[in-house]
C-alpha positions as protocol buffer text, in pm:
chain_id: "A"
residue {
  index: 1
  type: UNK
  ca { x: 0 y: 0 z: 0 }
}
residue {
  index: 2
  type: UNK
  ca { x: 141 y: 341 z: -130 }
}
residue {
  index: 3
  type: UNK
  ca { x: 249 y: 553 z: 172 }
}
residue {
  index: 4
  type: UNK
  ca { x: 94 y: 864 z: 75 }
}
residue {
  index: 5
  type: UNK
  ca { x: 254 y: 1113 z: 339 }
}
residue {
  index: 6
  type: UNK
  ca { x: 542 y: 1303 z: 283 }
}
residue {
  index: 7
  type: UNK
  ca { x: 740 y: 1646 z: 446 }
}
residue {
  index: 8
  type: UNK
  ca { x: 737 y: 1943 z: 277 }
}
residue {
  index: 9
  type: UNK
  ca { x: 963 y: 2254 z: 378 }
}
residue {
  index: 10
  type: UNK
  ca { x: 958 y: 2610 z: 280 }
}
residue {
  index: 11
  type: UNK
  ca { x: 1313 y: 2819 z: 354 }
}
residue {
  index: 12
  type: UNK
  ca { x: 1388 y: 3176 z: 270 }
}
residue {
  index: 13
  type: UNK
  ca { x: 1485 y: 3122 z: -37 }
}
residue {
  index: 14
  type: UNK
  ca { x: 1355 y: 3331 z: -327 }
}
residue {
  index: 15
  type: UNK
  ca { x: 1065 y: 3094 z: -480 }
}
residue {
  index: 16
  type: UNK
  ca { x: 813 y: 3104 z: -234 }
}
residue {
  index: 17
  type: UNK
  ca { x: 537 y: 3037 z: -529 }
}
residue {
  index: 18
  type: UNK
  ca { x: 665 y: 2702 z: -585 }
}
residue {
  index: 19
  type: UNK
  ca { x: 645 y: 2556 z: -273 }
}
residue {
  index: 20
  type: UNK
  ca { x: 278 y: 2706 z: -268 }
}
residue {
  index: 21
  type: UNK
  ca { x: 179 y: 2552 z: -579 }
}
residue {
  index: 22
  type: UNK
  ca { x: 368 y: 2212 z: -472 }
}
residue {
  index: 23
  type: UNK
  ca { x: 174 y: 2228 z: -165 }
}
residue {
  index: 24
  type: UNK
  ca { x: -158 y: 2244 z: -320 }
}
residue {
  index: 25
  type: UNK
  ca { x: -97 y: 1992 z: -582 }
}
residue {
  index: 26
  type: UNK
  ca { x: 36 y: 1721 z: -291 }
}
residue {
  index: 27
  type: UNK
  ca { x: -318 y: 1820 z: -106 }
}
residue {
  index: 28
  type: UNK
  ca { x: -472 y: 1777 z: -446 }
}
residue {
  index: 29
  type: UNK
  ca { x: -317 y: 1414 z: -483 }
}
residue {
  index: 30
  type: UNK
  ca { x: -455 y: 1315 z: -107 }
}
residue {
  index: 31
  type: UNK
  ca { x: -126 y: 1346 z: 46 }
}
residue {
  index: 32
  type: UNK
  ca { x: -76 y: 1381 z: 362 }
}
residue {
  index: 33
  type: UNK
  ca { x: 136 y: 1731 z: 400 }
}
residue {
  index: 34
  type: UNK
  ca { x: 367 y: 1767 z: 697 }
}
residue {
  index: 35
  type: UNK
  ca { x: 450 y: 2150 z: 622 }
}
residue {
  index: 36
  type: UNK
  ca { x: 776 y: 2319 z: 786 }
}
residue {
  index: 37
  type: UNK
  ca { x: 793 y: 2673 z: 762 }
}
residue {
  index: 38
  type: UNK
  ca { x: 1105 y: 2904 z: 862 }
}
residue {
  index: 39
  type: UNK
  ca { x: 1111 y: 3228 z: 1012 }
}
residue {
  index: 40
  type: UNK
  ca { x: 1243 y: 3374 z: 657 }
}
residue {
  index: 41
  type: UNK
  ca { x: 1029 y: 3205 z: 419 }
}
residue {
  index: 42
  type: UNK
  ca { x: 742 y: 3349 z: 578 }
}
residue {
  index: 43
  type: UNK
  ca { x: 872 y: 3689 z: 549 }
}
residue {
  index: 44
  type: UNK
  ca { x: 909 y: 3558 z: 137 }
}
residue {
  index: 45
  type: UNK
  ca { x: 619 y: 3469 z: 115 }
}
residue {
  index: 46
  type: UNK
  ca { x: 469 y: 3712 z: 205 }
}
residue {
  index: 47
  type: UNK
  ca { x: 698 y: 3941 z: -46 }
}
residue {
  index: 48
  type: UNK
  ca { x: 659 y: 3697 z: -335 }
}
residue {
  index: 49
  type: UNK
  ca { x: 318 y: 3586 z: -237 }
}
residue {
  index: 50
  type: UNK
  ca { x: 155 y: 3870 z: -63 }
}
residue {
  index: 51
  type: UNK
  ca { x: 20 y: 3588 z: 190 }
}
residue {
  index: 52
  type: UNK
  ca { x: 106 y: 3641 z: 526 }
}
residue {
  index: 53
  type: UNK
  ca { x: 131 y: 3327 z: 738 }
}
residue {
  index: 54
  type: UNK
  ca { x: 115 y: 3399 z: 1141 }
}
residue {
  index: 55
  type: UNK
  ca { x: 397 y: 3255 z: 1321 }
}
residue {
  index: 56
  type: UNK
  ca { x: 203 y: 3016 z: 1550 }
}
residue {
  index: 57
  type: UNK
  ca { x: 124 y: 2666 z: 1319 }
}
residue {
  index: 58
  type: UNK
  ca { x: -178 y: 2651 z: 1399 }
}
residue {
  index: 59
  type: UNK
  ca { x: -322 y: 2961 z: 1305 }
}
residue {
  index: 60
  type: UNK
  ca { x: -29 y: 2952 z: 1001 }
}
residue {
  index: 61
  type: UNK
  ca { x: -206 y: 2574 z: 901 }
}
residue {
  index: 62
  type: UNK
  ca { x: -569 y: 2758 z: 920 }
}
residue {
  index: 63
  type: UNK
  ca { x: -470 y: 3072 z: 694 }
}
residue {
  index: 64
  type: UNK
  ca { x: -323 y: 2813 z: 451 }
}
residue {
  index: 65
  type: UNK
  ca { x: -685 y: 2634 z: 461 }
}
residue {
  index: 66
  type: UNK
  ca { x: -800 y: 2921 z: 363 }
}
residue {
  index: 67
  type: UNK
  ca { x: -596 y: 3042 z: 99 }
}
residue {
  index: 68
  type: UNK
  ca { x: -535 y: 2683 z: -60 }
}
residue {
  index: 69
  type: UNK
  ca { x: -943 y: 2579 z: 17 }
}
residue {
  index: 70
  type: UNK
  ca { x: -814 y: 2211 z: 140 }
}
residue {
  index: 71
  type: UNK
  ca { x: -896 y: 1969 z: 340 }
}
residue {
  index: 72
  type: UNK
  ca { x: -756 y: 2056 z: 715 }
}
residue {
  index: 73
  type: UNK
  ca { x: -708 y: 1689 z: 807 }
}
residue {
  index: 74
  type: UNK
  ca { x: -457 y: 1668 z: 520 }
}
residue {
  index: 75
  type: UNK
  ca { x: -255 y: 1927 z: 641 }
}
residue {
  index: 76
  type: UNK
  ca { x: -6 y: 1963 z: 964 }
}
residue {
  index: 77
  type: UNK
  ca { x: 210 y: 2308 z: 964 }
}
residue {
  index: 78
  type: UNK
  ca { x: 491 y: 2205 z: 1275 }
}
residue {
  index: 79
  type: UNK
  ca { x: 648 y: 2444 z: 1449 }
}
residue {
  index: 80
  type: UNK
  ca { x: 1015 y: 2468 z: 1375 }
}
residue {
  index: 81
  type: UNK
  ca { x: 1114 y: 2352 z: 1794 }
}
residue {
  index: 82
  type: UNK
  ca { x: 808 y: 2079 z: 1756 }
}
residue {
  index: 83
  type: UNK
  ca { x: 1039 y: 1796 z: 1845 }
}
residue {
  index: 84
  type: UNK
  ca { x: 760 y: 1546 z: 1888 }
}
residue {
  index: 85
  type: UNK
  ca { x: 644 y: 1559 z: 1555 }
}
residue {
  index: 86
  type: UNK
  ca { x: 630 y: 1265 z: 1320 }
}
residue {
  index: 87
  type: UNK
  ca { x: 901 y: 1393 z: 1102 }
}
residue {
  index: 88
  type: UNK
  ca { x: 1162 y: 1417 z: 1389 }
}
residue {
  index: 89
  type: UNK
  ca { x: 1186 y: 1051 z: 1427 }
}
residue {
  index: 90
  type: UNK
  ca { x: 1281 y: 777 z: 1198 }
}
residue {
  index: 91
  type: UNK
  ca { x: 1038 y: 533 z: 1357 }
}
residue {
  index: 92
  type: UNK
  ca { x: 779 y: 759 z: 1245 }
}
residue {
  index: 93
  type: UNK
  ca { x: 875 y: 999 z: 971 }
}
residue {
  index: 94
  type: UNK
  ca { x: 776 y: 983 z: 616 }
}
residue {
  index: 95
  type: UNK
  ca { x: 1024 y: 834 z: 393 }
}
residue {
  index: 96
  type: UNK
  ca { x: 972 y: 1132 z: 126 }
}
residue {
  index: 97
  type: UNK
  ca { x: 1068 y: 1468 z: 197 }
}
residue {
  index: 98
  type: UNK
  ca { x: 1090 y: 1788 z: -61 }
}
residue {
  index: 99
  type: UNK
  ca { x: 1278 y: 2180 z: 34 }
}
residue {
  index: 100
  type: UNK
  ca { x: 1107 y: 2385 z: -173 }
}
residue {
  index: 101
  type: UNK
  ca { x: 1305 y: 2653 z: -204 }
}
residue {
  index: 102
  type: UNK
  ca { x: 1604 y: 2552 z: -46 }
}
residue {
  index: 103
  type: UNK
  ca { x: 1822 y: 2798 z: 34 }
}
residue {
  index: 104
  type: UNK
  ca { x: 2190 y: 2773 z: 12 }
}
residue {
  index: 105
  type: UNK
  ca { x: 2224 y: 2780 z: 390 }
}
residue {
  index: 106
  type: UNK
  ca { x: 1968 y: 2482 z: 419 }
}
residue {
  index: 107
  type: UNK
  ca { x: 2183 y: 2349 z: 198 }
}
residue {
  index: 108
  type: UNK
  ca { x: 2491 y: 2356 z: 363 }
}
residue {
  index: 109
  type: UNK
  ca { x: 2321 y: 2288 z: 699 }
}
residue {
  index: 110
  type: UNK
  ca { x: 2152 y: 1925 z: 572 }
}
residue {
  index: 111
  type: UNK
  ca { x: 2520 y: 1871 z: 411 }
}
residue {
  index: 112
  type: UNK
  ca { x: 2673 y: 1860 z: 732 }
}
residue {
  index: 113
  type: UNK
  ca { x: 2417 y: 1686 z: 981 }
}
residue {
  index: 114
  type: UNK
  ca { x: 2342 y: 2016 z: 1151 }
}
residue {
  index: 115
  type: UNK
  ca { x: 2028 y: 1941 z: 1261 }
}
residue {
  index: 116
  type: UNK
  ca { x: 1968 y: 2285 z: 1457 }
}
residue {
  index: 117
  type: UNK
  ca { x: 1584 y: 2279 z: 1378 }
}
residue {
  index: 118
  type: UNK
  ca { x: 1321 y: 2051 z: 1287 }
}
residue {
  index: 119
  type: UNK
  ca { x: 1364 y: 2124 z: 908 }
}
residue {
  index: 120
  type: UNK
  ca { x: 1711 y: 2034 z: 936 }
}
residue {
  index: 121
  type: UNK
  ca { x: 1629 y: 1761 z: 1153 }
}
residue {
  index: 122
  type: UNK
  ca { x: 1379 y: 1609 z: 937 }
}
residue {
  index: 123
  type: UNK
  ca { x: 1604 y: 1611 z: 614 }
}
residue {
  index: 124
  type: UNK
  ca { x: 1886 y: 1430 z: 859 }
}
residue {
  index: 125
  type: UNK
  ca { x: 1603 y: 1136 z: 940 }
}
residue {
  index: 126
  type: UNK
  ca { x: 1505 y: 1087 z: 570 }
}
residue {
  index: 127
  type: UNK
  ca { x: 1890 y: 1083 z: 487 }
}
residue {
  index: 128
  type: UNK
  ca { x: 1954 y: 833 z: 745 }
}
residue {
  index: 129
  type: UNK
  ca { x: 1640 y: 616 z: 712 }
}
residue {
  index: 130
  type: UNK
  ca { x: 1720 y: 608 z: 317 }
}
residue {
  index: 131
  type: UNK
  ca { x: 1435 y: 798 z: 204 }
}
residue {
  index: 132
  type: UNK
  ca { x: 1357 y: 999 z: -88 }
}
residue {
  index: 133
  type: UNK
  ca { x: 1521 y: 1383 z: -27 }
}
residue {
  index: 134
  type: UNK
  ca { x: 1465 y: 1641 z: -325 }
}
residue {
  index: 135
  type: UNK
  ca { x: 1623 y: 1976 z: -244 }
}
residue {
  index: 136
  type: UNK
  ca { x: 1508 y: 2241 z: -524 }
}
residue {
  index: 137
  type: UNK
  ca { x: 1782 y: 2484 z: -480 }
}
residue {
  index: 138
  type: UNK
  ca { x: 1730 y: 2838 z: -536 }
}
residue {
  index: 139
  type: UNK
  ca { x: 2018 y: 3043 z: -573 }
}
residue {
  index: 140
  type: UNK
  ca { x: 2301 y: 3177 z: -896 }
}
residue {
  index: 141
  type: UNK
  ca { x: 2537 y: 3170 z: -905 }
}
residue {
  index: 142
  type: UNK
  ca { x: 2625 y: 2886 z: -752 }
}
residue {
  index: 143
  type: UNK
  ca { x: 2975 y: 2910 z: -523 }
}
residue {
  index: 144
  type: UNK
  ca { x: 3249 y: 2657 z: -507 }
}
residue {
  index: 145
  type: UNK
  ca { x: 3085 y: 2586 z: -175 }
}
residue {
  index: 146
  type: UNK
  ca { x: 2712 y: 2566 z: -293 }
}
residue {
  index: 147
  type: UNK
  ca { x: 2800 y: 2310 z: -540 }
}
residue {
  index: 148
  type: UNK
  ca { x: 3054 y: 2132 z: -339 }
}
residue {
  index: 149
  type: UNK
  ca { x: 2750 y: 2082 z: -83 }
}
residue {
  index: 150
  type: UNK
  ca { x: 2546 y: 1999 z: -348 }
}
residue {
  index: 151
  type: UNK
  ca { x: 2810 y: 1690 z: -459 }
}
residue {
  index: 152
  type: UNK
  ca { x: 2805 y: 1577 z: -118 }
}
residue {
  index: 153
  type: UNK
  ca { x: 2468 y: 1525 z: -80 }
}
residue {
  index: 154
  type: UNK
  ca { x: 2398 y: 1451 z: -473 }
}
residue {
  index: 155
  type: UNK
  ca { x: 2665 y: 1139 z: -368 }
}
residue {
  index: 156
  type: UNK
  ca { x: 2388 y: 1056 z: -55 }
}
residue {
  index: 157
  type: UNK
  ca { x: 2110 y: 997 z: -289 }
}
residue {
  index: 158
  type: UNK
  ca { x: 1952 y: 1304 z: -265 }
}
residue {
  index: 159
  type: UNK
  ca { x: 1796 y: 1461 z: -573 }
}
residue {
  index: 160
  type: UNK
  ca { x: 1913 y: 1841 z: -687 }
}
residue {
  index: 161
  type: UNK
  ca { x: 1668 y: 2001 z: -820 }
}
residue {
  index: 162
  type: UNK
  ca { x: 1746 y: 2348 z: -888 }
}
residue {
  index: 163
  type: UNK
  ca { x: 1485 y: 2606 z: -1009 }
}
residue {
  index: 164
  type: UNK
  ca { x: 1515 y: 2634 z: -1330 }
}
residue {
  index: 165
  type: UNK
  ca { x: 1225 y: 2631 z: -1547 }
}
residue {
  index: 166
  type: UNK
  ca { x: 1235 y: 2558 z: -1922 }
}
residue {
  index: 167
  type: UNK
  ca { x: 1066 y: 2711 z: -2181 }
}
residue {
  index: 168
  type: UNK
  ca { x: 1005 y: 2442 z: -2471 }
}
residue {
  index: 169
  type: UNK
  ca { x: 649 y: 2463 z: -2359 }
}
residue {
  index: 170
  type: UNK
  ca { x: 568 y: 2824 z: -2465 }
}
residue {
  index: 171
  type: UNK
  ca { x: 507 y: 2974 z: -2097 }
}
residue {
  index: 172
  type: UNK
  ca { x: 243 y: 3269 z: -2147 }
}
residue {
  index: 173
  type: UNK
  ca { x: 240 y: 3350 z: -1787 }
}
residue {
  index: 174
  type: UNK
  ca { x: 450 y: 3331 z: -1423 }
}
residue {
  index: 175
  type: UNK
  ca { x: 246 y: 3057 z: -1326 }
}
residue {
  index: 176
  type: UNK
  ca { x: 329 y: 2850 z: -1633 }
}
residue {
  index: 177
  type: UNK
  ca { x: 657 y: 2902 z: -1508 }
}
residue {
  index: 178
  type: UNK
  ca { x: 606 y: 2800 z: -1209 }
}
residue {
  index: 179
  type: UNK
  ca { x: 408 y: 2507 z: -1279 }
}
residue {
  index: 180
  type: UNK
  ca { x: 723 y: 2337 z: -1466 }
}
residue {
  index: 181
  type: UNK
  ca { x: 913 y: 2326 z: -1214 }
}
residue {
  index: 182
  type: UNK
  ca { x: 609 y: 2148 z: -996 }
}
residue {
  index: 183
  type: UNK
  ca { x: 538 y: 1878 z: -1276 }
}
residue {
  index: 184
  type: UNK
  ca { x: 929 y: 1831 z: -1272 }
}
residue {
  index: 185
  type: UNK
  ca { x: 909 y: 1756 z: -837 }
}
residue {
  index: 186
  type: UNK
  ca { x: 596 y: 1593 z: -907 }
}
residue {
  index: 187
  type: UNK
  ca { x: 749 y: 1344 z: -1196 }
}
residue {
  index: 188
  type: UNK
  ca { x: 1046 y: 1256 z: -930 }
}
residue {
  index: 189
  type: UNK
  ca { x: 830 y: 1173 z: -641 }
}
residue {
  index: 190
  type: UNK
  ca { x: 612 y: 987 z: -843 }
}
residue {
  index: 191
  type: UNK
  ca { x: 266 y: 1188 z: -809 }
}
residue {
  index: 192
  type: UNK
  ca { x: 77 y: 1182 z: -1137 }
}
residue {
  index: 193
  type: UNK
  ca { x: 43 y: 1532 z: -1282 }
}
residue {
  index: 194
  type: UNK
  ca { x: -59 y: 1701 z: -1544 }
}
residue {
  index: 195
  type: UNK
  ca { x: 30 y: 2025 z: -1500 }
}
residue {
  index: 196
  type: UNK
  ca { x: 243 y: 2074 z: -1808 }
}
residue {
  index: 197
  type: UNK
  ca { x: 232 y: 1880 z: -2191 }
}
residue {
  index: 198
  type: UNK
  ca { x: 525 y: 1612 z: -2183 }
}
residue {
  index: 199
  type: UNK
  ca { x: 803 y: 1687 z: -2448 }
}
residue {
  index: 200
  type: UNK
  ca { x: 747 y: 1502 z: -2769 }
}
residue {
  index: 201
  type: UNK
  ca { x: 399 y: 1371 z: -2709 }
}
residue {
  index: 202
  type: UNK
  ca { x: 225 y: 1701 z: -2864 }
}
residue {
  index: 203
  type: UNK
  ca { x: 496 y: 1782 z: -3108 }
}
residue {
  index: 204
  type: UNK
  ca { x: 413 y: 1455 z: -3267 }
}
């Protein structure tokens, strides 16, 4: 039986729309979201966005609700200190997890076991439990030390997936945009999507 649960986390990172949009595509798909939030990509958000999460998860889950119209049993925002949450344990964690944006110093953190914060704690369980860990990095250019963490982790099975949308499909708009890069995290985690026309199938 497909576990359908998976972590989701949102850093400060420039790219706050795509972790929005993958959010409400992994509702869509009846996934079970656990949702970690930092203190900067809520200040992003809210730039990129103009949505304004409150710091407390629970009224942060309940203005998502909103926003997103989803089902509130589908959705669990965890505090950042919430050290009793499934995702802190590998006994209990989900085996997939996705940083959406991931900033470089996420990145560097997860590369070296850090583990100063939930987020950082929940990428260390899925690394050690041999889960499924996509990091869609989100910064140029990239330093000798951005890709050397990159390497590192690229060498521990995790997937880098930096944000960089194509254009082959004729984007008209930001969401289009946006929406490639989704169908390309969806596609790896193996969530059927059909957000985007798949290369060679409408040309011929």
């Amino acid at each position: 039986m497909q576990d359908k649960r998976i972590t989701l986390a949102w850093t400060g990172a420039s790219g706050a729309p795509y972790g929005l949009r993958l959010l409400e595509c992994l509702l869509a798909a009846d996934y079970q979201v656990y949702l970690l939030i930092s203190s900067a990509a809520r200040v992003v958000l809210a730039t990129e966005h103009g949505l304004k999460l409150p710091s407390g998860p629970d009224a942060a889950k309940q203005a998502l609700i909103a926003h997103l119209n989803c089902d509130a049993s589908k959705l669990d925002v965890c505090g950042k200190e919430d050290w009793f949450s499934p995702v802190a344990s590998g006994s209990a964690a989900p085996k997939k997890m996705v940083v959406c944006p991931c900033s470089a110093g996420t990145l560097a953190s997860v590369a070296h076991g850090m583990s100063d914060n939930l987020l950082e704690r929940a990428a260390d369980v899925v690394l050690k439990e041999r889960g499924q860990l996509l990091m869609v990095v989100r910064e140029t250019p990239f330093s000798t030390l951005h890709l050397e963490n990159m390497l590192k982790l690229s060498k521990m099975g995790v997937t880098i997936m930096p944000a960089a949308p194509g254009f082959y499909h004729q984007p008209e708009s930001i969401e289009d945009l946006v929406d490639f890069m989704v169908a390309r995290i969806l596609d790896h985690l193996g969530v059927e999507q059909g957000l985007v026309p798949r290369w060679g199938y409408d040309q011929r």
